[in-house]
ChimeraX commands (.cxc) that place a marker at each C-alpha (Angstrom):
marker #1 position -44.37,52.26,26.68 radius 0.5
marker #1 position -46.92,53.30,29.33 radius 0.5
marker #1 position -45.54,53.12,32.76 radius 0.5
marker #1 position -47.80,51.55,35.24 radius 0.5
marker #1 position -47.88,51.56,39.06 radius 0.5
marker #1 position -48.58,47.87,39.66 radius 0.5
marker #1 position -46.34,46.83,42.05 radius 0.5
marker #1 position -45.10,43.60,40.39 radius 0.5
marker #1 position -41.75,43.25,42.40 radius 0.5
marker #1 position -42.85,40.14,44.64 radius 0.5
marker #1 position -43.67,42.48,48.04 radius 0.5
marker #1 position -47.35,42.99,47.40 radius 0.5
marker #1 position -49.48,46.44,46.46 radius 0.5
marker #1 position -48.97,49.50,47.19 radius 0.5
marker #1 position -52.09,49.68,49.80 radius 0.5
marker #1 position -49.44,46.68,51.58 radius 0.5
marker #1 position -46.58,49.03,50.76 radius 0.5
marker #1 position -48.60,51.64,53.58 radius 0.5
marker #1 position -49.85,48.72,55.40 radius 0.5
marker #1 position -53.79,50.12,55.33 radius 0.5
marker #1 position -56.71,47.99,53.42 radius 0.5
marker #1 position -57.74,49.31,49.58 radius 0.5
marker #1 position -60.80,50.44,51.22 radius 0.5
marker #1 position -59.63,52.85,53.52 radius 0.5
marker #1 position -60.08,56.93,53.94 radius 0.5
marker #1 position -57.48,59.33,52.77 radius 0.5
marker #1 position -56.60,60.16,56.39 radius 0.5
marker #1 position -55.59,56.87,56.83 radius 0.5
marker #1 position -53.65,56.75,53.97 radius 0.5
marker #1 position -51.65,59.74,55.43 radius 0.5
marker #1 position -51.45,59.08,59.43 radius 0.5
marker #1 position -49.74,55.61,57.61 radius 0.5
marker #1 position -47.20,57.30,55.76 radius 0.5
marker #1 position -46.41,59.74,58.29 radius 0.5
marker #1 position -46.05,56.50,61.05 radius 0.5
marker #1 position -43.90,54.68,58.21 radius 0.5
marker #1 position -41.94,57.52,57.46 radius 0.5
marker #1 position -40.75,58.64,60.96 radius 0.5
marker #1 position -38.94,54.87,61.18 radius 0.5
marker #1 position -38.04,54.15,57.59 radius 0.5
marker #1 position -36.31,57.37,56.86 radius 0.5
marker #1 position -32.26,56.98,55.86 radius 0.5
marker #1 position -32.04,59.56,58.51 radius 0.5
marker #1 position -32.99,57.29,61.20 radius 0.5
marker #1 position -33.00,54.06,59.93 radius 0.5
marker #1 position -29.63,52.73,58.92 radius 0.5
marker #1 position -30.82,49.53,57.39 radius 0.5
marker #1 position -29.11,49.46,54.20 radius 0.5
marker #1 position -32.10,49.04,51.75 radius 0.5
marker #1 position -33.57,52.17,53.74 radius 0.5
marker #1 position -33.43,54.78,50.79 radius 0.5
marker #1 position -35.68,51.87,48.53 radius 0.5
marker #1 position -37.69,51.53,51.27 radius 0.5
marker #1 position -38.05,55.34,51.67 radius 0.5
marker #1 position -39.01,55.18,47.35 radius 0.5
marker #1 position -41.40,52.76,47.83 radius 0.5
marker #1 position -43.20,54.63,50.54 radius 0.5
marker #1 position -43.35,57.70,48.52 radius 0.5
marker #1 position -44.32,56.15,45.08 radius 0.5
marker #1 position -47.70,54.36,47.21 radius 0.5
marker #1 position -48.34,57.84,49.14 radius 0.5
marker #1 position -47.58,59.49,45.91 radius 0.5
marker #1 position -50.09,57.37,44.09 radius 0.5
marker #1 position -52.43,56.31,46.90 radius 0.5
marker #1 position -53.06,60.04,48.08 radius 0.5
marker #1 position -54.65,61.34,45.03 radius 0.5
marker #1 position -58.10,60.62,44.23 radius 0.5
marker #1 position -57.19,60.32,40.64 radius 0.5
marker #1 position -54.22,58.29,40.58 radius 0.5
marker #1 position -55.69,56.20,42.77 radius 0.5
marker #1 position -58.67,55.50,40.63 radius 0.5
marker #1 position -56.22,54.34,38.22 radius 0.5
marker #1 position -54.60,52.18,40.63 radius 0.5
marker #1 position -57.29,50.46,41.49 radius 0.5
marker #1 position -58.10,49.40,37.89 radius 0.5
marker #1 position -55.58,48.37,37.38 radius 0.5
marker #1 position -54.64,46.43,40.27 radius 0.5
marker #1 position -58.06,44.89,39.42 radius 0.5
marker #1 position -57.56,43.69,36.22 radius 0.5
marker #1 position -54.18,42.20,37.24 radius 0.5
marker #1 position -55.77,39.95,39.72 radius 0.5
marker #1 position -58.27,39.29,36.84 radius 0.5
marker #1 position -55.93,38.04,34.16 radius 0.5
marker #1 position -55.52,34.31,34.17 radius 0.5
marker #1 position -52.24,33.19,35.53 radius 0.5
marker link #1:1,2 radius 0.2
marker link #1:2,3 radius 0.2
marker link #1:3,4 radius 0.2
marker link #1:4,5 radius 0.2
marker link #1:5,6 radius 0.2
marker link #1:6,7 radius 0.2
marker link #1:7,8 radius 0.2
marker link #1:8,9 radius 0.2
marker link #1:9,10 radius 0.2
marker link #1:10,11 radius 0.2
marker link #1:11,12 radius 0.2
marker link #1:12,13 radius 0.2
marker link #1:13,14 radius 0.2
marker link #1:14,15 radius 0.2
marker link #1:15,16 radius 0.2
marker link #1:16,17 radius 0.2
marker link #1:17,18 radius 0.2
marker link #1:18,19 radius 0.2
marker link #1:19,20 radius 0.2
marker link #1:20,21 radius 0.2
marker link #1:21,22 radius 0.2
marker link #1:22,23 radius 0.2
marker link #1:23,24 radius 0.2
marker link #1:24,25 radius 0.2
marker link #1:25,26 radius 0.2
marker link #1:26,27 radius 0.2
marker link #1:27,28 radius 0.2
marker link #1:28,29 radius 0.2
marker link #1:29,30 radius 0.2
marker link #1:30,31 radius 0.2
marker link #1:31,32 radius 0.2
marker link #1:32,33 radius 0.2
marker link #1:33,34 radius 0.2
marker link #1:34,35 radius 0.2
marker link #1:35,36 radius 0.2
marker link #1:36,37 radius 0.2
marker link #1:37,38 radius 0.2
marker link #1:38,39 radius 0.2
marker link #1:39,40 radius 0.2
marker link #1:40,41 radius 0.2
marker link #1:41,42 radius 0.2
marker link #1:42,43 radius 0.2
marker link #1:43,44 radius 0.2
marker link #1:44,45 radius 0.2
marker link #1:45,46 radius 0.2
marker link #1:46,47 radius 0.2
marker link #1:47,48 radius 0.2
marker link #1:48,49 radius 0.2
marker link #1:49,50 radius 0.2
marker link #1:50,51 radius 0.2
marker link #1:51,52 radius 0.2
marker link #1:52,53 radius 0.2
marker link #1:53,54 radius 0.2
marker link #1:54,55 radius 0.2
marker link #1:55,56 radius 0.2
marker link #1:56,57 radius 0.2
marker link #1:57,58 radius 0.2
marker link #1:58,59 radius 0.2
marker link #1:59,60 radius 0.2
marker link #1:60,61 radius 0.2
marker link #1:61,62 radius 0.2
marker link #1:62,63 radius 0.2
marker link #1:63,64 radius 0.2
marker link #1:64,65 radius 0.2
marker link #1:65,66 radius 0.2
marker link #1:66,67 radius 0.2
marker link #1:67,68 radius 0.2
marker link #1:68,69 radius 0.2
marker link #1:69,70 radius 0.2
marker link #1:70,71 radius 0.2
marker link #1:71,72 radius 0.2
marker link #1:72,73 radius 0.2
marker link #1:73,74 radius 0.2
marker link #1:74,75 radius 0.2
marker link #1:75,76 radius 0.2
marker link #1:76,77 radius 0.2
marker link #1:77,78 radius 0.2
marker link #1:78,79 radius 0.2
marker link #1:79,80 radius 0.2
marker link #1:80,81 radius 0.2
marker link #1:81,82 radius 0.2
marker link #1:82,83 radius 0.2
marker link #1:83,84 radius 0.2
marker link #1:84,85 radius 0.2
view
């Protein structure tokens, strides 16, 4: 089974994930990560769902960050909001 990177678990995409617009530059993309990062950290934030918010973050920078992936992504992404409910 292929694994995809549709964020189907009820909090939105990955672009919401990082909190920047599909349409956005790569440096974006970082500086958010970085910003997100610094407060969502298990090191500094002792929320207890910190280390799945920490995951998250890195799967969307992970998959957001490279040109390729995020190609992918975005087809994706568009042919879930495509399919007929």
């Amino acid at each position: 089974m292929r694994e995809t990177t549709v964020c189907r678990c009820g909090r939105g995409t990955l672009y919401d994930v990082l909190q920047v617009s599909p349409w956005c530059e790569p440096e974006v993309i970082q500086a958010a990560y970085r910003a997100l990062a610094r407060t969502r950290h298990p090191d500094v934030n002792r929320d207890p769902d910190a280390e799945e918010q920490m995951r998250r973050l890195n799967v969307a920078y992970q998959t957001l960050s490279d040109p390729a992936r995020r190609m992918r992504y975005d087809e994706e992404l568009a042919l879930e909001v495509a399919r007929p409910v």
